[in-house]
CHARMM-style PDB file with segment names, atoms N, HN, CA, C and O in Angstrom:
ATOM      1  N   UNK     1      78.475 124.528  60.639  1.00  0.00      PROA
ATOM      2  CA  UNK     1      78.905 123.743  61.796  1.00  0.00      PROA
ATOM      3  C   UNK     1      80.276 124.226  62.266  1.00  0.00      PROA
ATOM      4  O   UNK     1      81.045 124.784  61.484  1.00  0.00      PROA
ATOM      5  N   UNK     2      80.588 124.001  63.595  1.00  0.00      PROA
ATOM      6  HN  UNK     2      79.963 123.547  64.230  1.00  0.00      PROA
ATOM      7  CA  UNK     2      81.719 124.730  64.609  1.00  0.00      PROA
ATOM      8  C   UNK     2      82.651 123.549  64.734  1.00  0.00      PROA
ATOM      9  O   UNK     2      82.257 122.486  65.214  1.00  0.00      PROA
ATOM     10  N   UNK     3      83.969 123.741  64.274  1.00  0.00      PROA
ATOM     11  HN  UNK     3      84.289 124.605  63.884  1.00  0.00      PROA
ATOM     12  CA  UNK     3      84.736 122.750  64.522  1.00  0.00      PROA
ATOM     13  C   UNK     3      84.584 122.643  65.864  1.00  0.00      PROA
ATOM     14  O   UNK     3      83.622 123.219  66.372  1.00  0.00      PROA
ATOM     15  N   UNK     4      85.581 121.823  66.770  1.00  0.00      PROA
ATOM     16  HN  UNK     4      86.363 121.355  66.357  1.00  0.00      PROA
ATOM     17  CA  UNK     4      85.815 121.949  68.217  1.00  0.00      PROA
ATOM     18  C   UNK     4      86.678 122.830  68.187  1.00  0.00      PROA
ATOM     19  O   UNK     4      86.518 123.938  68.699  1.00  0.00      PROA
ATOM     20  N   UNK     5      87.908 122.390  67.469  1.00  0.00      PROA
ATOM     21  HN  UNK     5      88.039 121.490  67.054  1.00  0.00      PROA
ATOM     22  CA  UNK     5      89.296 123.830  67.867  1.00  0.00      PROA
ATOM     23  C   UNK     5      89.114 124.736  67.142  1.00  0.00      PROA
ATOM     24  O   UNK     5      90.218 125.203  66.861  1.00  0.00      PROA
ATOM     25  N   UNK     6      87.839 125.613  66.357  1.00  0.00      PROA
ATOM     26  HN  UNK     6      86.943 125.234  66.586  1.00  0.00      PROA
ATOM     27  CA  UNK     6      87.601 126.367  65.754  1.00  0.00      PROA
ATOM     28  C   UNK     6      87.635 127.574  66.936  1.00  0.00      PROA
ATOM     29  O   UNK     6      86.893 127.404  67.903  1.00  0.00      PROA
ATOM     30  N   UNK     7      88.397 128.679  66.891  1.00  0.00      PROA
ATOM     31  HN  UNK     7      89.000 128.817  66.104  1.00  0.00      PROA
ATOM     32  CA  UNK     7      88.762 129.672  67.424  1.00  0.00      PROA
ATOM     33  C   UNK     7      87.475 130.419  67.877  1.00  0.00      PROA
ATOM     34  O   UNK     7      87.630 130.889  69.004  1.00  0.00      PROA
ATOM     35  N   UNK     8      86.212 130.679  67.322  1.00  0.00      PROA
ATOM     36  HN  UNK     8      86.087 130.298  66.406  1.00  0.00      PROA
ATOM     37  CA  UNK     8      85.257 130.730  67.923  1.00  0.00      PROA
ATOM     38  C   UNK     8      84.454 129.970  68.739  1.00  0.00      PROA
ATOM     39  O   UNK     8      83.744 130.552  69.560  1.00  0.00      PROA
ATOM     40  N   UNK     9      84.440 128.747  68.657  1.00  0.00      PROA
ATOM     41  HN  UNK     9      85.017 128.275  67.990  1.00  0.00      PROA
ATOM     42  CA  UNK     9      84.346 127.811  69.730  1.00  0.00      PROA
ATOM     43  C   UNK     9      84.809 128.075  71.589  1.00  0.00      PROA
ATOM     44  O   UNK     9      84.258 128.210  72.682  1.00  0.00      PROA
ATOM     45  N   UNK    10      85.923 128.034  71.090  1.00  0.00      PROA
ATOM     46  HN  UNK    10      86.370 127.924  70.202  1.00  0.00      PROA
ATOM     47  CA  UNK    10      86.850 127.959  71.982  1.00  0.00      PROA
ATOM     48  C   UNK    10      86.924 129.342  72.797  1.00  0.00      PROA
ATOM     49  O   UNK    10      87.082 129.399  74.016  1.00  0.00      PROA
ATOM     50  N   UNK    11      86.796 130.368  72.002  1.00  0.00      PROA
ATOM     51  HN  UNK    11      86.668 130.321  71.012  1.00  0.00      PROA
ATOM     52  CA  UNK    11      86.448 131.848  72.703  1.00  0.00      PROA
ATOM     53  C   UNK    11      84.660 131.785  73.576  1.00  0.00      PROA
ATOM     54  O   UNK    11      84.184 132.481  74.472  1.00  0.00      PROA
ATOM     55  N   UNK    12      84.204 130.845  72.937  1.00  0.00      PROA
ATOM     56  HN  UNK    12      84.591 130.279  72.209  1.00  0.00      PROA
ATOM     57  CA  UNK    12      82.733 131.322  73.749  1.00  0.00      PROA
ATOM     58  C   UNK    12      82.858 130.052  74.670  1.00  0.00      PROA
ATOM     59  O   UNK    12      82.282 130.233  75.742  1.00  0.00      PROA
ATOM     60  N   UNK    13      83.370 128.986  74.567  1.00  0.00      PROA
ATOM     61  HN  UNK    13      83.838 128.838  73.696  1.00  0.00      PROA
ATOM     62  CA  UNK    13      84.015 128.253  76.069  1.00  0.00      PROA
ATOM     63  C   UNK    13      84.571 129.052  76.865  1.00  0.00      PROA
ATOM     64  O   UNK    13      84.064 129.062  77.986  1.00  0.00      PROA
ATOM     65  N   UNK    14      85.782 130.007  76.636  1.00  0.00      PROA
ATOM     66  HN  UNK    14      86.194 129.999  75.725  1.00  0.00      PROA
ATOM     67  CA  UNK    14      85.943 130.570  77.451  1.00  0.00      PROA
ATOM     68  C   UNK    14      85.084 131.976  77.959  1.00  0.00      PROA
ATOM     69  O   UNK    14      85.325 132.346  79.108  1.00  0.00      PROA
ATOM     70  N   UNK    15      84.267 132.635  77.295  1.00  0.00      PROA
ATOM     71  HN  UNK    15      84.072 132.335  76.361  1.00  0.00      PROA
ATOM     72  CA  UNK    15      83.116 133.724  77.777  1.00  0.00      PROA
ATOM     73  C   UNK    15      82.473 132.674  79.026  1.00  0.00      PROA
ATOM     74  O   UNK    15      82.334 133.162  80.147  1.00  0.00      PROA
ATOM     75  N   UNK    16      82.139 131.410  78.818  1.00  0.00      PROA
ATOM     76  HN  UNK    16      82.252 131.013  77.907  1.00  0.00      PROA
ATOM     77  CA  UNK    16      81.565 130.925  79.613  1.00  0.00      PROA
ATOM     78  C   UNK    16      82.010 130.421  80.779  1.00  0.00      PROA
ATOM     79  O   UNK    16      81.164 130.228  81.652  1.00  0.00      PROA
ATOM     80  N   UNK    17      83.164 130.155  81.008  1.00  0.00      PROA
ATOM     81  HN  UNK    17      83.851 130.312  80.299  1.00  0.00      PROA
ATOM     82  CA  UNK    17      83.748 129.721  81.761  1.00  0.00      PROA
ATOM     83  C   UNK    17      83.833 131.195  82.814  1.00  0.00      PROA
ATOM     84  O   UNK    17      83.550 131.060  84.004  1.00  0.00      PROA
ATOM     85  N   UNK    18      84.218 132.501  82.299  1.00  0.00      PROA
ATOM     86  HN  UNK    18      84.448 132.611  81.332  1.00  0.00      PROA
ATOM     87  CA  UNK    18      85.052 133.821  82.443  1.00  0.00      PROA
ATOM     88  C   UNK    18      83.899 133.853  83.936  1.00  0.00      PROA
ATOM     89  O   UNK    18      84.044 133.736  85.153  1.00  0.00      PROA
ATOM     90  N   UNK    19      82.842 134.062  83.064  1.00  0.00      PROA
ATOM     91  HN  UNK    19      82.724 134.158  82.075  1.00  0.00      PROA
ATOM     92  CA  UNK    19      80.716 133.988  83.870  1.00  0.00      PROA
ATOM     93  C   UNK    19      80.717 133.086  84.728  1.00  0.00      PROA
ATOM     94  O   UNK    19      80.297 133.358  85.852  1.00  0.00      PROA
ATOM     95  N   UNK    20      81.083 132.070  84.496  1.00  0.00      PROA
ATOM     96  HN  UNK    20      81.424 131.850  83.582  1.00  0.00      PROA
ATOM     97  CA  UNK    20      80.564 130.741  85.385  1.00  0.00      PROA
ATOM     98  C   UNK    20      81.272 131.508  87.172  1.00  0.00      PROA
ATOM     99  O   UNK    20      82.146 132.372  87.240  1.00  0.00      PROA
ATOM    100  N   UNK    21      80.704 130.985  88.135  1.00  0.00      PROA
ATOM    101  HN  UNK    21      79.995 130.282  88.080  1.00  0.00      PROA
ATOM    102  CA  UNK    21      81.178 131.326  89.359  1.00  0.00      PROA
ATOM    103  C   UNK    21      82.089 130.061  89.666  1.00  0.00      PROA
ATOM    104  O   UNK    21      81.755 128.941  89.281  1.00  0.00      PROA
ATOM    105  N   UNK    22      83.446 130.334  90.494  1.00  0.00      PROA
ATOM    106  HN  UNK    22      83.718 131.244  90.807  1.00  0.00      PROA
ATOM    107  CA  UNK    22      83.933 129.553  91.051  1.00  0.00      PROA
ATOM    108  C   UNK    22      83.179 127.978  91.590  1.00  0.00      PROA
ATOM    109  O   UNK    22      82.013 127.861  91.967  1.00  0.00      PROA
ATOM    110  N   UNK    23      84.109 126.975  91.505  1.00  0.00      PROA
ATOM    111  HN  UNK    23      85.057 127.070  91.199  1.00  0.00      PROA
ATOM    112  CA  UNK    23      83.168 125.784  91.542  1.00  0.00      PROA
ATOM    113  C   UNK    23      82.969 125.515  93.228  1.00  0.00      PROA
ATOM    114  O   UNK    23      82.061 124.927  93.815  1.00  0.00      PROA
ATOM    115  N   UNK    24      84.188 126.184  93.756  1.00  0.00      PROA
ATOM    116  HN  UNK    24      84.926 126.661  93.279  1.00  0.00      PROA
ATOM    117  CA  UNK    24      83.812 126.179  95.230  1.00  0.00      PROA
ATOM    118  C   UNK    24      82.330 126.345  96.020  1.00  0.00      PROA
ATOM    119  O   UNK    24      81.815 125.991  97.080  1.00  0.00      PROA
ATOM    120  N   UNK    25      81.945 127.200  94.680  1.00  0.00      PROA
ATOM    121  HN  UNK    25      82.363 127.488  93.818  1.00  0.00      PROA
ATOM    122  CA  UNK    25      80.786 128.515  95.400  1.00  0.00      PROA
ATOM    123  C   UNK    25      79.305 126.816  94.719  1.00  0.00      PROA
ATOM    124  O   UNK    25      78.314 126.500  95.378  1.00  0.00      PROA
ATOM    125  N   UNK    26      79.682 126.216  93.491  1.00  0.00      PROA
ATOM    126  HN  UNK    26      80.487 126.473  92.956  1.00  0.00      PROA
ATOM    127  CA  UNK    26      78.923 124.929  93.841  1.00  0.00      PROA
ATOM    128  C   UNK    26      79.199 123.576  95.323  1.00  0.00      PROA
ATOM    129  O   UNK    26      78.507 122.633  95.708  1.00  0.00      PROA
ATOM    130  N   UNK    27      80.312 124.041  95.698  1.00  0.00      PROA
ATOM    131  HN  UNK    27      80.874 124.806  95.385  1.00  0.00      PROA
ATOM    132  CA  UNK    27      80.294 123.005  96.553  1.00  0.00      PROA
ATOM    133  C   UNK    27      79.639 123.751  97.797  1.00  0.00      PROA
ATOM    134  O   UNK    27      79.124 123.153  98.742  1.00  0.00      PROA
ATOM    135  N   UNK    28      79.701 124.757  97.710  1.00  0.00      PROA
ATOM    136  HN  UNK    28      80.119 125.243  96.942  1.00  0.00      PROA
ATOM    137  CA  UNK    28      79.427 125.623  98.859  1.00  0.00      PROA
ATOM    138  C   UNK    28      77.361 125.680  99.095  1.00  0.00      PROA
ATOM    139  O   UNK    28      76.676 125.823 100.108  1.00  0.00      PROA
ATOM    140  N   UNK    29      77.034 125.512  97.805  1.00  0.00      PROA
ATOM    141  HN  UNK    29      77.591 125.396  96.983  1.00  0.00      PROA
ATOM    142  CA  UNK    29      75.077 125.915  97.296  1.00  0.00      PROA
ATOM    143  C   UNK    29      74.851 124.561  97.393  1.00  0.00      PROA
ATOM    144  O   UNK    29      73.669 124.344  97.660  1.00  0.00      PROA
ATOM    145  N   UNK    30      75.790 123.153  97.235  1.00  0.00      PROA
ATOM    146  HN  UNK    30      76.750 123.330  97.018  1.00  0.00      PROA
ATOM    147  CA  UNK    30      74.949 122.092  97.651  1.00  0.00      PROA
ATOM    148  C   UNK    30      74.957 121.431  98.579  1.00  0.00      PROA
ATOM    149  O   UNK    30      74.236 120.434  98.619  1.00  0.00      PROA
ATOM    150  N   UNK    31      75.691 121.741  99.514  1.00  0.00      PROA
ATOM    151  HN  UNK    31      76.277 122.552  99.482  1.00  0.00      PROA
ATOM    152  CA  UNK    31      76.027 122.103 101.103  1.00  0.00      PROA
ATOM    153  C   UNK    31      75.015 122.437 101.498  1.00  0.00      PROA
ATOM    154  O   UNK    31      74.266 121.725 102.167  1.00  0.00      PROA
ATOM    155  N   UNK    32      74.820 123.486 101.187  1.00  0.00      PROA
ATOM    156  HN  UNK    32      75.428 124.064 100.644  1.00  0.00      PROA
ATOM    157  CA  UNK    32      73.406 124.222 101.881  1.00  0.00      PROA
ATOM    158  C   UNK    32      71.961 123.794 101.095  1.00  0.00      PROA
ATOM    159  O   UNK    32      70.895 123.961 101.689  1.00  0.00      PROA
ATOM    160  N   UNK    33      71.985 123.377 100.077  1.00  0.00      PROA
ATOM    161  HN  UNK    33      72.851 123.241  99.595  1.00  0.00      PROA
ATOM    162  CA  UNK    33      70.487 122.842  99.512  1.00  0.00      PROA
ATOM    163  C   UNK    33      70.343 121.374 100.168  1.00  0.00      PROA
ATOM    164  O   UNK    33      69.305 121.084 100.763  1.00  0.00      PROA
ATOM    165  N   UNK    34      71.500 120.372 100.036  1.00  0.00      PROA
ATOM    166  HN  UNK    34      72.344 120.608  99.553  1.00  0.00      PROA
ATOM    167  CA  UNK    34      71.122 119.021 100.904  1.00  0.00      PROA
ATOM    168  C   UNK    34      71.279 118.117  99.345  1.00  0.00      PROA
ATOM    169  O   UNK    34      71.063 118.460  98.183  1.00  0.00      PROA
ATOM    170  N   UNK    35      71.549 117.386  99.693  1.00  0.00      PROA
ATOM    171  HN  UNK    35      71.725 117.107 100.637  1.00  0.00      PROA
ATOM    172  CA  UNK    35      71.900 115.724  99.422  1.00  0.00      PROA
ATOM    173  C   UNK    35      70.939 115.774  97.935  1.00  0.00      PROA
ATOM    174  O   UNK    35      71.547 114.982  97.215  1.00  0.00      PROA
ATOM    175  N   UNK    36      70.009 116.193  97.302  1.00  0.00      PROA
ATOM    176  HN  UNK    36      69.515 116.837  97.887  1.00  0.00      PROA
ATOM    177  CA  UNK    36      69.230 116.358  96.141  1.00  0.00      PROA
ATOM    178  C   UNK    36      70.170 117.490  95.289  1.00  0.00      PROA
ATOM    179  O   UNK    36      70.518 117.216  94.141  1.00  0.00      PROA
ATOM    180  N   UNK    37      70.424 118.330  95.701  1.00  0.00      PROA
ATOM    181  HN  UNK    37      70.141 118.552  96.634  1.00  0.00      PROA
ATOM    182  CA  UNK    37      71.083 119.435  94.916  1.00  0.00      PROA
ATOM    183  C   UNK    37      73.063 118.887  94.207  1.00  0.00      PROA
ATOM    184  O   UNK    37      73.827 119.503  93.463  1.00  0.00      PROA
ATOM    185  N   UNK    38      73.166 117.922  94.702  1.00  0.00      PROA
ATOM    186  HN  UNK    38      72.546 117.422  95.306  1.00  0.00      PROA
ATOM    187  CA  UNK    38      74.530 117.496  94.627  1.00  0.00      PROA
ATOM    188  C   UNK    38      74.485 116.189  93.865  1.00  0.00      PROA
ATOM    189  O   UNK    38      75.474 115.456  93.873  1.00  0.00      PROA
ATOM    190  N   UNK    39      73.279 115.830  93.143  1.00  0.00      PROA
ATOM    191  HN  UNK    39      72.475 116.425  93.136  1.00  0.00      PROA
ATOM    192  CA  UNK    39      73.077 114.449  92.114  1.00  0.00      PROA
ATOM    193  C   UNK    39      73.421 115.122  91.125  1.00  0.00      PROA
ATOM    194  O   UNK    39      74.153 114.353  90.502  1.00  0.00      PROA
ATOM    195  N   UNK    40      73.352 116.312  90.432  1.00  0.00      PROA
ATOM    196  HN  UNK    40      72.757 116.937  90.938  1.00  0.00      PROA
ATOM    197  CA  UNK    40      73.832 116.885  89.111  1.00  0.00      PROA
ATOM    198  C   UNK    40      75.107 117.871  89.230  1.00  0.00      PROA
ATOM    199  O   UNK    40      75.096 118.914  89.884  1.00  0.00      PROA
ATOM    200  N   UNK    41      75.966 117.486  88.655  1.00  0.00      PROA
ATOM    201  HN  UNK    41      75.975 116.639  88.124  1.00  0.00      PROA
ATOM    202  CA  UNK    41      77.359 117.720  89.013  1.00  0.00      PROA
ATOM    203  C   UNK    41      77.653 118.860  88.261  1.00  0.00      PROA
ATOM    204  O   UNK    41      77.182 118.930  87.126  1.00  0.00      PROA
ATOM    205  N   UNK    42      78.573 120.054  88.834  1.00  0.00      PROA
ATOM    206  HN  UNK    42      78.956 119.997  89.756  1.00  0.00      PROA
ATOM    207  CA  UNK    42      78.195 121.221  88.098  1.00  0.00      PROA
ATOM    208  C   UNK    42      78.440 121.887  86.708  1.00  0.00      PROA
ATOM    209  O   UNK    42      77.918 122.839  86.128  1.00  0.00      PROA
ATOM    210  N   UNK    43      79.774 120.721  86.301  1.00  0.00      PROA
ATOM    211  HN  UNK    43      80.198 119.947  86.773  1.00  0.00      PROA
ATOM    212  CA  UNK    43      79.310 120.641  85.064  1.00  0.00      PROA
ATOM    213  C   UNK    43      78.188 120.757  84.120  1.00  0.00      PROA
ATOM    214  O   UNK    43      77.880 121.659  83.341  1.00  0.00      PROA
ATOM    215  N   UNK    44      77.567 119.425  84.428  1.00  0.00      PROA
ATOM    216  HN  UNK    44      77.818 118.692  85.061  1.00  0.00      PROA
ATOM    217  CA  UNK    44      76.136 119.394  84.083  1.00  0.00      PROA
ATOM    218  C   UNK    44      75.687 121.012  83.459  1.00  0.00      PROA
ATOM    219  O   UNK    44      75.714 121.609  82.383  1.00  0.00      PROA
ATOM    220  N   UNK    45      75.250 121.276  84.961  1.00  0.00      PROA
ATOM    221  HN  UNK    45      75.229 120.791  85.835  1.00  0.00      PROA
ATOM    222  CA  UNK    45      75.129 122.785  85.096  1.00  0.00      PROA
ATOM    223  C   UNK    45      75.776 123.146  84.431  1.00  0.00      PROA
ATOM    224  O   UNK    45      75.380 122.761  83.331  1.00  0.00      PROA
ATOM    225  N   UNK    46      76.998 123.949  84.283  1.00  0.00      PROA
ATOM    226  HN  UNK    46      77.319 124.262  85.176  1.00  0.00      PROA
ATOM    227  CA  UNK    46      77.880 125.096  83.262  1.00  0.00      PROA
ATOM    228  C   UNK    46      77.198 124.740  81.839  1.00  0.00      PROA
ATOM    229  O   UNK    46      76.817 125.661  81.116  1.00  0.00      PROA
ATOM    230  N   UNK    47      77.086 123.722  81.545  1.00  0.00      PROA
ATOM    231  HN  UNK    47      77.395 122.974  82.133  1.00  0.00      PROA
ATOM    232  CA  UNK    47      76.698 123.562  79.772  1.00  0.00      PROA
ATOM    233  C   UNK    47      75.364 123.539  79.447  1.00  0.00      PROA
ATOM    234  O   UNK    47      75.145 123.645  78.240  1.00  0.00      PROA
ATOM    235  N   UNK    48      74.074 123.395  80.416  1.00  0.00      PROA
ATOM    236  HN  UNK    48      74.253 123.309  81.396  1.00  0.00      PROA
ATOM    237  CA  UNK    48      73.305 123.689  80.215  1.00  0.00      PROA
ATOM    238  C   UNK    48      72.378 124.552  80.060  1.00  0.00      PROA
ATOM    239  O   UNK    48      71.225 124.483  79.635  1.00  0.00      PROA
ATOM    240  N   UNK    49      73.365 125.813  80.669  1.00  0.00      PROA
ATOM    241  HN  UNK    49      74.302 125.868  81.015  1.00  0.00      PROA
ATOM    242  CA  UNK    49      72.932 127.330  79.931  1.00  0.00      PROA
ATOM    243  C   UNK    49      72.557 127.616  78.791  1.00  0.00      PROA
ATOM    244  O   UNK    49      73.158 127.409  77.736  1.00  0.00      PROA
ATOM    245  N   UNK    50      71.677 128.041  78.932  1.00  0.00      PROA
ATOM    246  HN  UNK    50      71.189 128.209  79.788  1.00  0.00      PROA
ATOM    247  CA  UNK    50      71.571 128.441  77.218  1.00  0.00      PROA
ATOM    248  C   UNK    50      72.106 129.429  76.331  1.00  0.00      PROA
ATOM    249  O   UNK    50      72.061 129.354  75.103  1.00  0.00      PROA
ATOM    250  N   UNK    51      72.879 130.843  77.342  1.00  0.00      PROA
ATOM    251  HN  UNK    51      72.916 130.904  78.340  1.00  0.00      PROA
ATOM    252  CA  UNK    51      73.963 131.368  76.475  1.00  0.00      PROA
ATOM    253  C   UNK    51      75.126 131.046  76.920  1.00  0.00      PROA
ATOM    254  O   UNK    51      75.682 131.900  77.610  1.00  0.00      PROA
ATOM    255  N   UNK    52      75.753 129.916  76.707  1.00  0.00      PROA
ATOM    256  HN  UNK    52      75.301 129.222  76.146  1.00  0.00      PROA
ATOM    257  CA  UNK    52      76.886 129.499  76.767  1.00  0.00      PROA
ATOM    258  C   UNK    52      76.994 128.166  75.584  1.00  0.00      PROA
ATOM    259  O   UNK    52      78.007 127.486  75.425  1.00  0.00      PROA
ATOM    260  N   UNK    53      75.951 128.027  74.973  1.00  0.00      PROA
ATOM    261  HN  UNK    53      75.127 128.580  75.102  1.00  0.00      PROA
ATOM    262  CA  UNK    53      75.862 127.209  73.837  1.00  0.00      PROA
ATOM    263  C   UNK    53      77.045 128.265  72.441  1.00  0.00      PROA
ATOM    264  O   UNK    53      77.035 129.445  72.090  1.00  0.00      PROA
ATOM    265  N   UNK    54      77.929 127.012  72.018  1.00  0.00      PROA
ATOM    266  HN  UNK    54      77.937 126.054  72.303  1.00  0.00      PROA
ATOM    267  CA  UNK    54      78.696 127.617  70.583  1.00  0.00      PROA
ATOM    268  C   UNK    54      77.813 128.573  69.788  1.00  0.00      PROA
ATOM    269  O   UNK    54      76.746 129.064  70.155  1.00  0.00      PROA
ATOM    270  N   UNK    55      78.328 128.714  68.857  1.00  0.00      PROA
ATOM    271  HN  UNK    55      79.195 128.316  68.559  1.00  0.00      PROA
ATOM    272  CA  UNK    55      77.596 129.450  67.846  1.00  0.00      PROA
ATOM    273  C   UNK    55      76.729 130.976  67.882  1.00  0.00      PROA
ATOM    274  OT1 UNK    55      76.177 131.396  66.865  1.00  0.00      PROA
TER     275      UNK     55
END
């Protein structure tokens, strides 16, 4: 098990973050998808990748 402030943790938060696109560019894709695309906040999104999971 991965601490939270375990230094590998925290390095593949940031790999993921490095990947993730600007959040603008989400305000910008649910703009253009409409009023359904903007109920899951992009958070959501960023962590539900599956290589952006710890470990």
């Amino acid at each position: 098990m991965i601490s939270l402030l375990s230094p590998g943790y925290l390095l593949s938060v940031e790999r993921c973050r490095a990947r993730a696109p600007a959040p603008d560019h989400y305000l910008r894709l649910s703009s253009l998808l409409g009023p359904s695309s903007s109920q899951s906040s992009p958070l959501v999104r960023l962590h539900s990748t599956p290589d952006c999971q710890p470990g």
